[in-house]
N, C-alpha and C positions, 0 to 999 in steps of 0.2 A: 530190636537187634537180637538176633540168633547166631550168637558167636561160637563157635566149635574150637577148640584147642586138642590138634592131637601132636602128642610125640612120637616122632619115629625113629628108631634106631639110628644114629647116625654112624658113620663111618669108623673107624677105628682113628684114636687122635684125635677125634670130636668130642667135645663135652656135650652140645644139646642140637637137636635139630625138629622146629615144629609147625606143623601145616594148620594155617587158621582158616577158618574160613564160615563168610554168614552169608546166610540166605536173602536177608533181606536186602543187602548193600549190594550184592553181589562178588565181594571180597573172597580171592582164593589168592592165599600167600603161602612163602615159605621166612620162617626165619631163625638163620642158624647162627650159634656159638662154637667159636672153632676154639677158642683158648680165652681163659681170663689169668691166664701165669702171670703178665704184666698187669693188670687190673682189669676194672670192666671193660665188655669189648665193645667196642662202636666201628660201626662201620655205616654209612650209606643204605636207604633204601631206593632200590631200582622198579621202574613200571615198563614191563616191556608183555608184548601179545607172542607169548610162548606157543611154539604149536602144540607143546603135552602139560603135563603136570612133571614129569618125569624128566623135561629140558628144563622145566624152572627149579626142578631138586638139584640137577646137576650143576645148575648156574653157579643157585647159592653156595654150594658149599664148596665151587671153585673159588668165589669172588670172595668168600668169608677167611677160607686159609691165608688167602693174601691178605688180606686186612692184619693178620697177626702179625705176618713178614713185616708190613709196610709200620703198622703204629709201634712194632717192635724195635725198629733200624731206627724211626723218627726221634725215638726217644719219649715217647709220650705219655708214660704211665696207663697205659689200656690195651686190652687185649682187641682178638680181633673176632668181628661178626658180621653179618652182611641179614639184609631180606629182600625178598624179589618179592612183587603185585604183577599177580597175574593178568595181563589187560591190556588194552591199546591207552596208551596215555593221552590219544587225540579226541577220545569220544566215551571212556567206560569211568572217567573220575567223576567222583560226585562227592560231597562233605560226609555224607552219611559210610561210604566205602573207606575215608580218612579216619573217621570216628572210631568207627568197628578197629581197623589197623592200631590207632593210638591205644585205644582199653587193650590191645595183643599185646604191645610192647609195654605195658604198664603192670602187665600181670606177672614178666621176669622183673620186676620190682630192680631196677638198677643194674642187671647184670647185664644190660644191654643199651645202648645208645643208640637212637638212628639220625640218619640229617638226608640231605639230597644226594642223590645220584640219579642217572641217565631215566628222562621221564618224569621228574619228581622236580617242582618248585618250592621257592619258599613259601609262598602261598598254601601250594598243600601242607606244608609241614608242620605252615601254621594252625591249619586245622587237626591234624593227629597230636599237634602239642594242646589240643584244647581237652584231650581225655589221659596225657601224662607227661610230666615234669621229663619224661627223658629223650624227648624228641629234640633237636639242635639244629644249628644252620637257619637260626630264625630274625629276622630284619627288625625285631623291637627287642627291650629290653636292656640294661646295662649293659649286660654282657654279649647281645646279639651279637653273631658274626655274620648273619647273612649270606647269599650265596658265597658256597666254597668254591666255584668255579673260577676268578679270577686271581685266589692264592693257586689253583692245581697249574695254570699256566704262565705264571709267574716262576714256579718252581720246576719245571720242563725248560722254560723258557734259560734259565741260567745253567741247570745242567746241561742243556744243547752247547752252549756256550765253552762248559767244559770240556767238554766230547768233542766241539772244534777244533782246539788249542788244542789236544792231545792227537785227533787222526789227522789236520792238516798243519798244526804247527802256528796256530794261527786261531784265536776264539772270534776275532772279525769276520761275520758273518757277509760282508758286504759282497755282491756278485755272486753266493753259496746258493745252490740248485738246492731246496728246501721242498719236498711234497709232506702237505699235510695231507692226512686223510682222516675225512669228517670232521665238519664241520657245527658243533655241538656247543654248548658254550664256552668249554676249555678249546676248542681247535681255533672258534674264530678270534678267540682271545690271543691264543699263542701265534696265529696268524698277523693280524695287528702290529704283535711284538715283532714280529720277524720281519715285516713288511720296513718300520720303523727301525731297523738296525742293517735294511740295505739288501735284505734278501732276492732273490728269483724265486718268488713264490709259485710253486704249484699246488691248485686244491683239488678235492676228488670228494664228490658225495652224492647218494641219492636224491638230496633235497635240492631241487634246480631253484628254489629260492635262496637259500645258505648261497650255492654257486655264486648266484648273481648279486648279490651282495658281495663278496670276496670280489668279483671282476670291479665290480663299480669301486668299494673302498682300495683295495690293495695293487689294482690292477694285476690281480693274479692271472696266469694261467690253467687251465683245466683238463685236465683229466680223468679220461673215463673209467671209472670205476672195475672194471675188469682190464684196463690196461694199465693198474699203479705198477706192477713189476718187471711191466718192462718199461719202464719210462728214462731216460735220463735225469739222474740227481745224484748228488752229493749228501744230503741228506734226505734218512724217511721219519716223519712223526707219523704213525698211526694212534689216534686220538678217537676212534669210533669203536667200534664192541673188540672184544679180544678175539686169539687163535689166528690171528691174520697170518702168523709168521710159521710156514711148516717147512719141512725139509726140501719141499720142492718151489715154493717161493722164495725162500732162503738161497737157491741157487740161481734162481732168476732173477734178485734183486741187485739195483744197478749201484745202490748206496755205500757209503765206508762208514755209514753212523747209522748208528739208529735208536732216536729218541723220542719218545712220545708220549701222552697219557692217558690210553686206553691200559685197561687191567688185563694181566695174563694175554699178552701179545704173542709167546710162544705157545703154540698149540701143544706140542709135549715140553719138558724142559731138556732133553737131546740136542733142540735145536739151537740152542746156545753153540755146540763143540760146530754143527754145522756153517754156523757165520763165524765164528772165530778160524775155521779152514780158511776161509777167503778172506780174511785178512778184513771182514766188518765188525767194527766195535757195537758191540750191543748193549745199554743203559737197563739195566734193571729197571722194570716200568713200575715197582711197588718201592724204590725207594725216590725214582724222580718225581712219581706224581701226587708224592705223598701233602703237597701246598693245602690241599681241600681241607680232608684231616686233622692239619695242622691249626687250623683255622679253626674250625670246630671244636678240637683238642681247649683250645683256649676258652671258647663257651662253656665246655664242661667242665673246667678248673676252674673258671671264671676268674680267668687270668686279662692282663692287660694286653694293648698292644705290643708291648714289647718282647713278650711270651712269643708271639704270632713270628715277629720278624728275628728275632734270635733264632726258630727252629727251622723259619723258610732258609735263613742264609746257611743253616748246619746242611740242609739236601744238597747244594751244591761241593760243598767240603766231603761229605759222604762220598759222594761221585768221584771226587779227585784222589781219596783212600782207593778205593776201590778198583778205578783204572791204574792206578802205582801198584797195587798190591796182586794185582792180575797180570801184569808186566813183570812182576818179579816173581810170581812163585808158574806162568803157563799154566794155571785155571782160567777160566772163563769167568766173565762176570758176576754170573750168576751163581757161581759155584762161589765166590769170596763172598757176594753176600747173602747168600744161603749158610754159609759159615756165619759172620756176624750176628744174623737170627741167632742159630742155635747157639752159641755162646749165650746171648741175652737171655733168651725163654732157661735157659739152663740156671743159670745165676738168680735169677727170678722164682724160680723153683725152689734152689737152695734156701731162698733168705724167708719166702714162704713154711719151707720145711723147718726151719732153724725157728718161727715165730710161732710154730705150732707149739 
């Protein structure tokens, strides 16, 4: 193992951000610390085949600030981080490229947590936990919690619900024009749900096996992947990579909701004011999809079940703040809980400062 740790300057409002990378595993990562105000940050690490070095720096330190948003609003006690693995996750994993990552994240000594995200199993995790105690999301153990992908869409799944009841008057889903897009294991899960609560499902993915599964279980409908905006629907979940939503899809979408749990779904945050012109309610995607986390959260406290299901039912009550409190003051979603953060990281700060 030829591991390299370097630090690179990160952004302003960033506490740490660092590029590892060994020779012999073939391991090139990034992984950054956006805040530990609330405590250590955990977030997800992602395996995706970046075309530069330079899109997987931009990734993390999108996907890491939302980690602070999202474990901040959940209540979680932990700040927020994110790391990306440079690589096709269908053909460049190997234990030894897990190992090299686990001794990375073992060398912030606690100031970082990782678990799965997009590309990443428990399986792997369970090998990067074989070189440090702060890897999570792992299927043995007291306290394992296992894949977080079935709490993220479980918590989507009820904020949809809220997001119902407030654009149609009505959180019965039944006959509701519903497009998932991507099909991952939070989409097909949330799909499932929706299917079982009486939905018109539409799915949309590159993965013509995912598709076909969705037609056979759900009897979904399909949709082509360059035609989700202009589809007819009532509701949109995008559940596959973020930035889907820019000001020119934004005007060409057919939906009055929109709930899902891919990360940073707005390509700028502008585009909030833009669906709120047209009269579409837009779900903060870092406080609905916060279920994984949540879930994880409880590994790291090595908290009980009932830790897990007290903070999944708080997302949905979150949502229901949120949409009231958007309605009463003409902010946009995202702006009341982009409020809420900085309250917290604020108060957080204080009681740090006052402990100093």
């Amino acid at each position: 193992m030829q591991l390299n740790l370097s630090d690179e300057t990160p952004p302003a409002g960033y506490e740490r951000l660092l590029f590892v990378e060994d020779k012999t595993s073939g391991l090139r990562a990034y992984i950054c610390i956006h805040s530990t105000a609330c405590g250590p940050a955990a977030g997800g690490c992602r395996m995706w085949n970046y075309a530069s070095q330079s899109e997987a720096r931009a990734d993390v330190l999108r996907l890491a600030e939302g980690m602070t948003s999202k474990n901040a609003v959940a209540g979680l006690g932990l700040g927020g981080g994110k790391s990306v693995i440079i690589g096709n996750a269908a053909s460049d994993k190997s234990e030894a490229l897990f190992r090299a990552f686990g001794k990375a994240v073992n060398s912030l000594q606690g100031q970082y947590y990782t678990a799965e995200d997009v590309g990443i199993s428990p399986d792997d995790m369970a090998m990067i936990a074989q070189m440090t105690p702060f890897a999570v999301g792992l299927d043995h153990g007291d306290h394992g919690s296992g894949d977080p992908s079935p709490f993220t869409a479980e918590g989507v799944f009820q904020c949809l619900k809220v997001g119902a009841a407030e654009v149609f008057s009505s959180g019965d889903l039944t006959g509701r024009k519903v497009l998932v897009q991507g099909l991952g294991h939070v989409g097909m899960s949330l799909a499932e749900k929706l299917h079982q609560a009486g939905a018109e499902l539409i799915v949309s993915d590159i993965n013509a096996d995912a598709i076909a599964q969705a037609q056979a279980r759900f009897g979904a409908s399909v949709c082509a992947p360059e035609a989700v905006f202009e589809t007819d629907m009532d509701i949109f979940a995008p559940c596959a990579l973020g930035g889907v939503l820019t000001h020119e899809t934004a005007r060409r979408l057919t939906a009055r909701l929109v709930c899902g749990a891919a990360n940073n779904q707005l390509a700028t945050p502008d585009v909030a004011e833009t669906l709120r012109a047209r009269n579409i309610h837009y779900l903060p995607d870092y406080v609905v999809n916060a279920g994984g986390i949540i879930s994880v959260a409880g590994e790291i406290h090595q908290a009980g079940p009932e830790y897990r299901q007290a903070r999944l039912a708080g997302v949905a009550e979150r949502i229901q703040q949120i949409l009231i409190a958007s309605r009463e003051t003409g902010k946009t979603t995202t702006c009341v809980a982009d409020e809420m953060v900085a309250s917290i990281i604020a108060d957080a700060r204080a009681q740090q400062a006052g402990a100093a």
